[in-house]
Backbone as ProteinMPNN parsed JSONL, in Angstrom:
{"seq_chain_A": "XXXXXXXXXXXXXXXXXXXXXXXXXXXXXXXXXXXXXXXXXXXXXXXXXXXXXXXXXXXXXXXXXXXXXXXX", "coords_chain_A": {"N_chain_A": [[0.826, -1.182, 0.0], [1.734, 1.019, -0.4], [2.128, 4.467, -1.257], [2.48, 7.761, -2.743], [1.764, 9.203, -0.432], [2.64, 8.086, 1.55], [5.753, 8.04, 3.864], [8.627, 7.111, 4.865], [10.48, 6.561, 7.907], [13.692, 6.545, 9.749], [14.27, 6.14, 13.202], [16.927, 6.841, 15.232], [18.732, 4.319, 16.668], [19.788, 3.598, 19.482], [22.703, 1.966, 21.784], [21.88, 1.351, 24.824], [19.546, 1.23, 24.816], [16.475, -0.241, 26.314], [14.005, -1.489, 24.79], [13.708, -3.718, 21.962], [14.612, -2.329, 18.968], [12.711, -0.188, 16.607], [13.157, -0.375, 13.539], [12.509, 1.02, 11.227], [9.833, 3.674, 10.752], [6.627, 4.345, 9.762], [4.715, 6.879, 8.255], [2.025, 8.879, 7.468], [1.296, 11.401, 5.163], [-0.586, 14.421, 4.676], [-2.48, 15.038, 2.188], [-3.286, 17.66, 2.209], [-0.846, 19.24, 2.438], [0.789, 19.656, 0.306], [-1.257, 21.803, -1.306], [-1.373, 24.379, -1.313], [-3.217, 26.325, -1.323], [-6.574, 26.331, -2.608], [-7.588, 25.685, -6.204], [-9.648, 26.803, -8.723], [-12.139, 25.065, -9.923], [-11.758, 22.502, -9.51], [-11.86, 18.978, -9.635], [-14.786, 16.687, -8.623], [-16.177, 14.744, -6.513], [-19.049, 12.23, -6.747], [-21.723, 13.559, -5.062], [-22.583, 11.092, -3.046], [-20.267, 9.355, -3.269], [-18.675, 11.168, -2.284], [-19.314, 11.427, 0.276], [-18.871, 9.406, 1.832], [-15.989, 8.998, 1.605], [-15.339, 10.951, 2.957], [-14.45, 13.541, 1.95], [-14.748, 16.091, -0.489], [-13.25, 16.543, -2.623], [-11.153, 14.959, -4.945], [-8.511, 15.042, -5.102], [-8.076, 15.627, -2.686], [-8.495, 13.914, -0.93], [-7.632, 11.181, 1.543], [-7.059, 7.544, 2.326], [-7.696, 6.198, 5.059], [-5.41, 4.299, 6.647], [-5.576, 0.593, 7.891], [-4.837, -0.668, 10.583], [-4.095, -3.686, 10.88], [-3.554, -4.445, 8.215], [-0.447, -5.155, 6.662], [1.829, -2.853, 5.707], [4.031, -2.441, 2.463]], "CA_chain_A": [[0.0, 0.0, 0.0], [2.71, 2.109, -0.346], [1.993, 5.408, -2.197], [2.543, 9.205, -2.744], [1.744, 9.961, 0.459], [3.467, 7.243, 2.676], [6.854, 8.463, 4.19], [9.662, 6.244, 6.224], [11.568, 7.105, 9.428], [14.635, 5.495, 10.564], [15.104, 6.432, 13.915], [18.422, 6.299, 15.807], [18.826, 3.026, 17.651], [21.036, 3.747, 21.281], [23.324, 0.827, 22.584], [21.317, 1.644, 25.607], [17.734, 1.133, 24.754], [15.797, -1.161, 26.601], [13.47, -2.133, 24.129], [14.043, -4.192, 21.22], [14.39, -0.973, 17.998], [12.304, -0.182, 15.505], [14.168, 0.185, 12.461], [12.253, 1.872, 10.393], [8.678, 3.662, 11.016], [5.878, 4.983, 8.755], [3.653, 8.107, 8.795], [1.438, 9.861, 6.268], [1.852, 12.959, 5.033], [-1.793, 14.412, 4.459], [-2.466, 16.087, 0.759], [-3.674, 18.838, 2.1], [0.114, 19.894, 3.054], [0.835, 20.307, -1.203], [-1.999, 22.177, -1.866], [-1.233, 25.66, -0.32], [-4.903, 27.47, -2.108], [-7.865, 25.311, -3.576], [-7.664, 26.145, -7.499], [-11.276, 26.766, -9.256], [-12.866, 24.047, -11.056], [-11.221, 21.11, -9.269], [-12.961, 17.786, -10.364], [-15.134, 16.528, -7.847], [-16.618, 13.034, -6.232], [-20.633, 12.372, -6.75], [-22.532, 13.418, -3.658], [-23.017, 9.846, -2.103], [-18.972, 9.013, -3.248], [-17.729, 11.896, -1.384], [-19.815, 11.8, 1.99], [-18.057, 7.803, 2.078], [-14.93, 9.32, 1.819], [-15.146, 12.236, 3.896], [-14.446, 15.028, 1.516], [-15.623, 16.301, -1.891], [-12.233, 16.622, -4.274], [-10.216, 13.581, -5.158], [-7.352, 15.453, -4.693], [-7.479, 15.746, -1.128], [-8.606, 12.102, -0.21], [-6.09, 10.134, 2.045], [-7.841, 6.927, 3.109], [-7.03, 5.72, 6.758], [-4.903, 2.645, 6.651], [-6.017, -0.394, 8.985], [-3.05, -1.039, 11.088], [-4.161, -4.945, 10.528], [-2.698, -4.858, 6.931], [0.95, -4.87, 6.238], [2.527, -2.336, 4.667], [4.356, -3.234, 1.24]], "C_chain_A": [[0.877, 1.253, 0.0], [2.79, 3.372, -1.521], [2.904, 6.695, -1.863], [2.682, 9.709, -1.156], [2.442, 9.9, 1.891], [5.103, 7.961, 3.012], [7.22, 7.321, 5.022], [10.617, 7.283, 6.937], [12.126, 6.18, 9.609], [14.929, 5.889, 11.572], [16.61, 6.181, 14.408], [17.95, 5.262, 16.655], [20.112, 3.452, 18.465], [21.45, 2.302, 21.292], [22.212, -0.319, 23.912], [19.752, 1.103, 25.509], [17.657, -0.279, 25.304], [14.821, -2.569, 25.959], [14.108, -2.686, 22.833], [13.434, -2.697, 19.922], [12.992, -1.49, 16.854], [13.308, 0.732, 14.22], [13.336, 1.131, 11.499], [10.266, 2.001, 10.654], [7.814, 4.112, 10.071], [4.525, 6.087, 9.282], [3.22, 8.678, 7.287], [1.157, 11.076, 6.087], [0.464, 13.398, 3.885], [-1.721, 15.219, 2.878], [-2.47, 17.277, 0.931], [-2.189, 20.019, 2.189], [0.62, 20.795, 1.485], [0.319, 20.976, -1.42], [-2.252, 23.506, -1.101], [-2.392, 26.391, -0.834], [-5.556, 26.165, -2.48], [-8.148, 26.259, -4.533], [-9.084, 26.414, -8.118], [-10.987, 25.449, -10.155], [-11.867, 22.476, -11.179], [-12.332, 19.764, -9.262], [-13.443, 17.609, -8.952], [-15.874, 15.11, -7.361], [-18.073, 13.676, -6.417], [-20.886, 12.409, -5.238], [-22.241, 12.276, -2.359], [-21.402, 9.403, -1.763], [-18.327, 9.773, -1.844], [-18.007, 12.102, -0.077], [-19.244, 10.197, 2.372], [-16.475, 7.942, 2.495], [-14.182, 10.334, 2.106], [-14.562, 13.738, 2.989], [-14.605, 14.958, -0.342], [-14.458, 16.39, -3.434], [-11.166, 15.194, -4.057], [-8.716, 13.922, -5.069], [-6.053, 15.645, -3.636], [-8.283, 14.669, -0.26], [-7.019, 11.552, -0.196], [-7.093, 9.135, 2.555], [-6.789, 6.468, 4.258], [-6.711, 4.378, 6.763], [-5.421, 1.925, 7.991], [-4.772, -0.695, 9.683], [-2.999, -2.571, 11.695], [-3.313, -5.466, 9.395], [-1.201, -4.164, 7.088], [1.602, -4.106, 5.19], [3.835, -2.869, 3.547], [5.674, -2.237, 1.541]], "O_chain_A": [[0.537, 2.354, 0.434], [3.446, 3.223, -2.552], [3.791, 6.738, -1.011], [3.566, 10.471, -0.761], [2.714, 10.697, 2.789], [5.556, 8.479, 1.992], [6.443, 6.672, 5.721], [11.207, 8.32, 6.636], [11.621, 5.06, 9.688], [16.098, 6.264, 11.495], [17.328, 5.322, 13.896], [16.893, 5.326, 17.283], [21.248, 3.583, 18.007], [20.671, 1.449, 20.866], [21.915, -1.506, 24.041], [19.095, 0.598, 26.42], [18.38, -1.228, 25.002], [14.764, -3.768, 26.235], [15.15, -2.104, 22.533], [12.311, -2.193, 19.922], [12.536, -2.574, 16.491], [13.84, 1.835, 14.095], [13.941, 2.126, 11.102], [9.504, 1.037, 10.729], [8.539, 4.414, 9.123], [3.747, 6.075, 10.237], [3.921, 8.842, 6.289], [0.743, 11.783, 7.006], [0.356, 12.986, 2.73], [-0.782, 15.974, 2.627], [-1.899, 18.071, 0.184], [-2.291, 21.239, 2.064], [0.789, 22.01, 1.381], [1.048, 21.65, -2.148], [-3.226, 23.664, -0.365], [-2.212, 27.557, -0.483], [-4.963, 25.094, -2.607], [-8.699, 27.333, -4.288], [-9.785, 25.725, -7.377], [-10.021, 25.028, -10.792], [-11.473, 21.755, -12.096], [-13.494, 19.809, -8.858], [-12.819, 18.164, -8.048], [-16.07, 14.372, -8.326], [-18.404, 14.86, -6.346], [-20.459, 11.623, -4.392], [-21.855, 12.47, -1.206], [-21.033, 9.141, -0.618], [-17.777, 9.314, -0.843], [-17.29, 12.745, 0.69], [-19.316, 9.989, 3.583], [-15.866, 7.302, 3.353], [-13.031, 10.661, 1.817], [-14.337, 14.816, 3.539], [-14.567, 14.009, -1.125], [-14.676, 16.337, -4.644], [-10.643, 14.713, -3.053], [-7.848, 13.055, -4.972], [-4.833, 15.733, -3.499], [-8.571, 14.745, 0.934], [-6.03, 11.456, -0.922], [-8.021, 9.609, 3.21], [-5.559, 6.415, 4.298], [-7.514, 3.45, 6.86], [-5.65, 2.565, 9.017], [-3.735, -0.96, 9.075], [-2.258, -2.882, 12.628], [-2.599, -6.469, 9.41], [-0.903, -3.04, 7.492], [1.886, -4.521, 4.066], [4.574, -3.756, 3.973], [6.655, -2.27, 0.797]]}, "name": "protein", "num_of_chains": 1, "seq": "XXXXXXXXXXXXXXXXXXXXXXXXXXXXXXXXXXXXXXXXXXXXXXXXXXXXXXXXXXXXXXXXXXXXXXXX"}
């Protein structure tokens, strides 16, 4: 599931640490951060589409990963 919007983190791993590391973490980085104005006459989802997927331009849909499935 790894797109556009996905980002990785490697934190630092200490000697020290207690816990067993995580090598590398993931976070999403929302659309809305690109899109410094909303342009005129951006395409738009049908009514019923866009109240499913919480907002009205396809532009600025991120769906909410399940943190059941494994990222790719």
């Amino acid at each position: 599931m790894y797109d556009g919007q996905w980002r990785d983190w490697h934190p630092y791993v200490g000697q020290c640490d207690p816990c067993p590391p995580i090598k590398t973490k993931w976070y999403v980085v929302p659309p809305n951060q690109f899109i410094p104005f909303q342009p005129m006459n951006l395409p738009q989802f049908p009514l019923d589409e866009a109240l499913r997927k919480g907002t009205l331009w396809p532009a600025l849909y991120s769906p909410y990963p399940s943190r059941r499935t494994k990222k790719a």
